[in-house]
C-alpha positions as CSV (number, residue, x, y, z in Angstrom):
1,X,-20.1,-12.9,24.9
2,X,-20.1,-9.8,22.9
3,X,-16.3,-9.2,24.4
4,X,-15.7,-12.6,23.1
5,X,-16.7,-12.3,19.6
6,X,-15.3,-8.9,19.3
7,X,-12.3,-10.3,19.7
8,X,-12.9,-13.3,17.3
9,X,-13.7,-11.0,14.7
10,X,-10.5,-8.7,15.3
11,X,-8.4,-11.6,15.5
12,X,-10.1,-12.6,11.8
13,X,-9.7,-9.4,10.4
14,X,-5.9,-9.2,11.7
15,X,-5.5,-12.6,9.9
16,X,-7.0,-11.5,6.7
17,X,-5.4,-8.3,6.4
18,X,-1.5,-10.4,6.8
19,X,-3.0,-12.7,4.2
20,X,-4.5,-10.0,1.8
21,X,-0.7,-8.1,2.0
22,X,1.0,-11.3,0.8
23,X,-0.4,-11.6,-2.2
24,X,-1.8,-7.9,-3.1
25,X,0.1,-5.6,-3.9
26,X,0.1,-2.5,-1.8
27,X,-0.5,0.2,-4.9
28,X,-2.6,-2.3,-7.3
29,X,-5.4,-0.6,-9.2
30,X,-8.8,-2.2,-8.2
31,X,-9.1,-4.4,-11.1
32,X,-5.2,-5.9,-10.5
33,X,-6.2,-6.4,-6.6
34,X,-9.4,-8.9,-8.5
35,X,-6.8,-10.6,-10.7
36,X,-4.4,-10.8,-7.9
37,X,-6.9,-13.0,-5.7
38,X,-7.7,-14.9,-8.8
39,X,-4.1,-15.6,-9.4
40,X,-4.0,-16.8,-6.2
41,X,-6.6,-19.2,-6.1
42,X,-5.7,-20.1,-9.2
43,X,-1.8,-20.9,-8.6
44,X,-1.9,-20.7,-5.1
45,X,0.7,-22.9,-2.8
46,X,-0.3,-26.1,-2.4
47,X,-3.3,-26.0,0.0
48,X,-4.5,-28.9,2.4
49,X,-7.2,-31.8,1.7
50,X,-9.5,-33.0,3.9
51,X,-10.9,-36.5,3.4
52,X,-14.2,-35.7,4.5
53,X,-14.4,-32.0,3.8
54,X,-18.6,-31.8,5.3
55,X,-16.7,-31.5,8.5
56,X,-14.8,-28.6,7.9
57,X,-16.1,-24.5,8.8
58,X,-17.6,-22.9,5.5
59,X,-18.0,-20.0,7.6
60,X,-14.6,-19.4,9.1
61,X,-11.8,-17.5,6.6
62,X,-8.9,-19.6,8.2
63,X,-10.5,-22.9,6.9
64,X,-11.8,-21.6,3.2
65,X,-8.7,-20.0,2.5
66,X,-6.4,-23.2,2.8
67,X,-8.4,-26.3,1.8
68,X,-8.5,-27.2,-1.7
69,X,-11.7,-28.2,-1.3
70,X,-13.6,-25.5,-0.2
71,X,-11.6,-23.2,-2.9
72,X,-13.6,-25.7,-5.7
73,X,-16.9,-25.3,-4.4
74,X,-18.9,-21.8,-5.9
75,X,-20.2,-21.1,-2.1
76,X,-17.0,-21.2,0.0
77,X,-14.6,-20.3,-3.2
78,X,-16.8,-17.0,-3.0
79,X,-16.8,-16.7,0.4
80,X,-12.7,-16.7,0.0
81,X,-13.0,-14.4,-2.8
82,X,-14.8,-11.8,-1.0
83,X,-12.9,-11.9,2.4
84,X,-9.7,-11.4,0.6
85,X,-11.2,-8.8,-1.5
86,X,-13.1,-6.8,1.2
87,X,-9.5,-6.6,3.3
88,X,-7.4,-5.4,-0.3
89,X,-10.2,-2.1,0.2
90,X,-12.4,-3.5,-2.2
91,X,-16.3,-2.7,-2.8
92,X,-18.0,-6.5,-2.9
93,X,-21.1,-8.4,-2.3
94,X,-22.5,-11.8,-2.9
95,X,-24.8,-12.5,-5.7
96,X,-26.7,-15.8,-5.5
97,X,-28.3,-17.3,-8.9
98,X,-31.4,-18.8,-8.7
99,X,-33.5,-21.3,-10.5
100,X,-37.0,-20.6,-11.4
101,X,-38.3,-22.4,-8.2
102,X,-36.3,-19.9,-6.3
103,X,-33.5,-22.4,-5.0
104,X,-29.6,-21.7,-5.4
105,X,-27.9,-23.4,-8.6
106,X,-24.6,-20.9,-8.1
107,X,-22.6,-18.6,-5.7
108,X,-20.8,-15.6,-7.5
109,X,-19.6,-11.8,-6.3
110,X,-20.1,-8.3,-7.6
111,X,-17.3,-6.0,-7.4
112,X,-17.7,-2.6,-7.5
113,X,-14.8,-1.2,-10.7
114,X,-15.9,2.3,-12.4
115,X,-18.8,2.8,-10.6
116,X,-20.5,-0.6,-11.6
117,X,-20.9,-3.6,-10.4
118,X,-18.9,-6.1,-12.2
119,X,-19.8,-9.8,-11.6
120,X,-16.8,-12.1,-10.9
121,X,-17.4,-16.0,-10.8
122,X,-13.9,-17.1,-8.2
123,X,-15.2,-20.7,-9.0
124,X,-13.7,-20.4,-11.8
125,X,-11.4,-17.7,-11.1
126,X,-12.9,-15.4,-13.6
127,X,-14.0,-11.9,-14.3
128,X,-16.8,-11.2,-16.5
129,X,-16.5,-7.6,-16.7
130,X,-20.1,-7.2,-17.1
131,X,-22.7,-6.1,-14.5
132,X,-25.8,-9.1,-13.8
133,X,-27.8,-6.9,-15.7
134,X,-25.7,-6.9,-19.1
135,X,-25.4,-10.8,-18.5
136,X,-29.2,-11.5,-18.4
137,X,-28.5,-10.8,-22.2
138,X,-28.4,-13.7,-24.0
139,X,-25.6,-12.8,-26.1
140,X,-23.8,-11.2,-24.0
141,X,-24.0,-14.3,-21.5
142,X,-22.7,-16.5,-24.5
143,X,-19.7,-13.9,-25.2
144,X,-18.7,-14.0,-21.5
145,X,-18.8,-17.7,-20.6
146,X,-17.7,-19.0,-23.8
147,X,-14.1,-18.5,-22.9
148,X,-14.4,-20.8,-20.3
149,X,-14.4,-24.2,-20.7
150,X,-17.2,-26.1,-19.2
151,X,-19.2,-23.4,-17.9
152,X,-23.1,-24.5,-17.4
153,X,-25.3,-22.5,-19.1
154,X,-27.9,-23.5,-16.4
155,X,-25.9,-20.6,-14.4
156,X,-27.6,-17.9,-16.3
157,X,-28.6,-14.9,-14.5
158,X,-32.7,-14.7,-15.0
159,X,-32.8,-14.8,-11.2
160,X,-30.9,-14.0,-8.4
161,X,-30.6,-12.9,-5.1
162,X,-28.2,-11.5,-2.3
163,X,-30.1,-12.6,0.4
164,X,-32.0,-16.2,0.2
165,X,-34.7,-15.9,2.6
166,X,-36.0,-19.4,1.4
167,X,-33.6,-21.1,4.0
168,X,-35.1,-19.1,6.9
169,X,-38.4,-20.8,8.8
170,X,-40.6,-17.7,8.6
171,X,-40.5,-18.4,4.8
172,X,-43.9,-19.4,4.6
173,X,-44.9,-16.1,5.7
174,X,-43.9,-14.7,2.0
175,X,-40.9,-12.2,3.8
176,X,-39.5,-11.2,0.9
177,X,-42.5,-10.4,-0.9
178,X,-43.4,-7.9,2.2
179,X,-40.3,-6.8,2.4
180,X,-40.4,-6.2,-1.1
181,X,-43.2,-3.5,-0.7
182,X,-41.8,-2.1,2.5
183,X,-38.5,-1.0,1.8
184,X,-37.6,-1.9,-2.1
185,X,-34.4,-2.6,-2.8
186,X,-33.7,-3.5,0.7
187,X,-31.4,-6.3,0.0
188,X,-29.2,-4.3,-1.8
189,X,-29.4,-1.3,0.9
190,X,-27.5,-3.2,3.0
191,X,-24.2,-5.4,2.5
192,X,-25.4,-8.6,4.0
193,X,-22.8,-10.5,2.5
194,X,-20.2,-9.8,5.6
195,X,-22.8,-11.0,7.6
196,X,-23.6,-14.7,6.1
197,X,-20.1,-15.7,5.1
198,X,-18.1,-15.1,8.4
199,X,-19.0,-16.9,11.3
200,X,-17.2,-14.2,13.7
201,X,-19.0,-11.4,12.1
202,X,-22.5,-12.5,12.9
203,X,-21.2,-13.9,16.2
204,X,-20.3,-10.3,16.9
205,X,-24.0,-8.8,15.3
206,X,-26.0,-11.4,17.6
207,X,-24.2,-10.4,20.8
208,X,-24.5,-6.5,20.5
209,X,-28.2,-6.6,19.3
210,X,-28.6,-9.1,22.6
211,X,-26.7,-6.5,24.8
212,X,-28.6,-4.1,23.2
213,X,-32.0,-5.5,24.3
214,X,-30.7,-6.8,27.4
215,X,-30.0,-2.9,28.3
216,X,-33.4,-1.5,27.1
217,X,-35.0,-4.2,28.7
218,X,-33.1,-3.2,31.8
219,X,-34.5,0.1,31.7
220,X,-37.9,-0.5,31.0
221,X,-38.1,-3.3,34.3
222,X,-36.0,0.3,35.7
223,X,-39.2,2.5,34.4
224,X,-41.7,-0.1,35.0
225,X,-40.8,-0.3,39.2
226,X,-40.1,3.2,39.7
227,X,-43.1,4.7,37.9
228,X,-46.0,1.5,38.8
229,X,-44.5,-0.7,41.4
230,X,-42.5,2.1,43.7
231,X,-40.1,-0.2,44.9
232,X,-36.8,0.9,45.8
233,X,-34.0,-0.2,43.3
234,X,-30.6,-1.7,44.1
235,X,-28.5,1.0,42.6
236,X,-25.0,-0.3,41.3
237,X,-23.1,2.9,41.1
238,X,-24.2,3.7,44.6
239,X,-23.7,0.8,46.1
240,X,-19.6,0.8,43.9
241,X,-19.0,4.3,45.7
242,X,-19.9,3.8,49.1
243,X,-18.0,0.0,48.6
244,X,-15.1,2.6,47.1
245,X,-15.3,4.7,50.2
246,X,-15.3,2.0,52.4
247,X,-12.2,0.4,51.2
248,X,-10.2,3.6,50.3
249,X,-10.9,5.8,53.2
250,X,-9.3,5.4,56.7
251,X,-12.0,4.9,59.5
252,X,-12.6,7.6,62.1
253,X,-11.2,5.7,65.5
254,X,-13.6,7.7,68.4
């Protein structure tokens, strides 16, 4: 399994590197890789439609990148977004705006330009140019979405998230809250964006932390029977070289 997925997510990251070289340019600044990917998904090719696009992977960069579709909608459009952006050497993460009750009304990304982290809506193929902070201004808000036609002001930035525990069972048992206390600032500690909008990524993460435990689990049952049960082990190695010696050594003929 984990030899599987390691190669699922090479073969992704292979893919998205051959895309991100087609339409970045190799010596771009930071900000033109941004408008290069908006450019793109603004006046892209002509891409494919699905007639029933609730079948299609969200998760997988193959599928977002070339359905129409999945380029309109502000969770896999972002998704898109930061793939392409993350292979042209770019800083990025996910930003998720919430509603007061705490569930999603709006998938954007943060890009890291100048040492800040500039928020970028690829929905609608925009860059603010102003960090979520700056935007939960109400003026500022007004200034920065009022060039775009038809933007919701509903999509305000009051609350938000990078990580929305709400969707997880153990919900109920306030996780973020505790999480809150315990390591502050944890959800921006680590880039968990990588791992919730590519399928092959956290394919990849659950195998090794399962061959992980699989091994220490291995050597405690190793521990536990030598030190408590003193049963003899079957020994692998052992058991490879005397099978070696056997079949690469000639027999003594007495």
């Amino acid at each position: 399994m984990a030899c599987y997925s390691a190669g699922w997510e090479y073969s992704v990251r292979r893919y998205l590197d051959g895309f991100s070289d087609a339409i970045v340019p190799a010596n771009a600044l930071p900000e033109q890789r941004v408008e290069a990917i908006l450019d793109w998904m603004r006046q892209g090719p002509p891409r494919s439609a699905e007639p029933n696009p609730t079948g299609l992977a969200a998760r997988d960069p193959e599928t977002t990148l070339n359905y129409q579709q999945l380029l309109s909608v502000c969770g896999t459009a972002t998704n898109a977004f930061l793939n392409l952006a993350r292979s042209s050497d770019l800083q990025v993460r996910r930003l998720l705006l919430l509603s007061p009750d705490r569930s999603a009304k709006h998938v954007v990304a943060e890009v890291l330009l100048n040492a800040r982290w500039i928020v970028v809506d690829p929905t609608y193929r925009i860059v603010m140019m102003l960090t979520r902070k700056e935007l939960q201004t109400p003026q500022n808000f007004a200034e920065a979405t009022g060039r775009i036609p038809g933007y919701p002001p509903a999509y305000n930035y009051d609350n938000f998230a990078h990580v929305r525990i709400a969707r997880l069972p153990l919900d109920g048992l306030r996780l973020r809250s505790v999480l809150d206390r315990v390591i502050p600032g944890w959800d921006e500690k680590v880039d968990w964006s990588l791992l919730l909008e590519r399928e092959s990524f956290f394919v990849l993460t659950a195998a090794a932390l399962a061959t992980l435990f699989l091994f220490l689990f291995r050597l405690f049952l190793a521990w536990y029977s030598d030190q408590w049960l003193k049963m003899p082990r079957f020994r692998l190695r052992s058991h490879l070289v005397r099978a070696g010696a056997a079949f690469f050594t000639t027999p003594e003929i007495k």
